[in-house]
N, C-alpha and C positions, 0 to 999 in steps of 0.2 A: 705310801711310797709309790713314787712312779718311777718307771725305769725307764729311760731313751736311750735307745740305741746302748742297750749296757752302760749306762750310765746314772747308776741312781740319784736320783732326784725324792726327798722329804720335806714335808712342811715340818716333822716334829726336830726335836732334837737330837735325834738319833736314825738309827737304818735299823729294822729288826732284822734279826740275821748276818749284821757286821757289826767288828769292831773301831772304831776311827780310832785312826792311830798318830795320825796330826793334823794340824788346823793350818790351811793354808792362808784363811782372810776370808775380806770380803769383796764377793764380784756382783756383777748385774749385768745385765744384756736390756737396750734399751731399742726402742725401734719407735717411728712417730711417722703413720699411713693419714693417706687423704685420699676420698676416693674421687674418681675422676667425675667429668661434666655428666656422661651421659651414666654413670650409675647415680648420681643425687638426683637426677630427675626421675631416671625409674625407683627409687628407693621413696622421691616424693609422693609418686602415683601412688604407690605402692600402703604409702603412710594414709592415704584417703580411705581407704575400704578398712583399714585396718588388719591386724595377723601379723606375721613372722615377718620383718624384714629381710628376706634372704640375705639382699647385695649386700649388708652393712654386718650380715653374721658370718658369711662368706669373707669378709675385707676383717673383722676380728680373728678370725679362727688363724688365718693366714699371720696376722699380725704379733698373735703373743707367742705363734711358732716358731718365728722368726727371733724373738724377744727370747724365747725361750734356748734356742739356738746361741746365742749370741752368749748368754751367762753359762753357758754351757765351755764354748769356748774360751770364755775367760781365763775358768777357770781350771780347763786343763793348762791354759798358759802358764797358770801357778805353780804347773805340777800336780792338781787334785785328779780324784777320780771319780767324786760324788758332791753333792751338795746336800746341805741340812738347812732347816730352818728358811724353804724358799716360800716369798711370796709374790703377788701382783699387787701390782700400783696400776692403775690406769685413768690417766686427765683428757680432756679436750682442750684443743691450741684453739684457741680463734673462730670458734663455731664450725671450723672447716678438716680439721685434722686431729687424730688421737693417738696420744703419745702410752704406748705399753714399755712398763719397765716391771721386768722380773730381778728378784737381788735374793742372796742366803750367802751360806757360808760355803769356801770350797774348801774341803778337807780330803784327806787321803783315809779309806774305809781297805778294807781285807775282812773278805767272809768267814765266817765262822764255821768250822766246819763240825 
């Protein structure tokens, strides 16, 4: 379980240490990054020597945060206060841009005391 911003976040079916108490549905936060001219060129240079692509792990990291954000807010718009059962999705558009979609379920959780 990850918790953002007090917010918990699960990949499993449940939250250890809460109970869900109702299922609001299902959301997602979807975001679709393309990096600019001058980072594909330094990311090409870059791709010559081989190693870590920084600018393109830099332009992810930012991207499934934002993705991550997004399903987040969803689904307080539901009313929830947590999410179960979240994953990632992640495609390429057009050789040029990648679309991150995070999705689970938004329910209402209360800790267990």
């Amino acid at each position: 379980m990850v918790s953002v911003n007090e917010f918990p976040i699960s990949t499993a079916n449940d939250i250890p240490g809460f109970r869900i108490i109702e299922t609001k549905g299902f959301v997602y936060g979807l975001t679709v990054r393309s990096r600019g001219f001058g980072g594909q060129v330094a990311a090409g240079l870059r791709s010559l020597v081989g190693g870590e692509i920084k600018e393109y792990v830099s332009m992810m990291e930012k991207t499934r945060s934002d993705a991550l954000e997004n399903m987040m807010q969803h689904a307080r718009e539901l009313g929830a206060n947590a999410v179960i059962a979240a994953r990632y999705d992640s495609n390429e558009i057009s050789g040029e841009m990648q679309e991150i979609l995070v999705y689970g379920t938004a329910v209402v959780a209360e800790k267990i005391e």
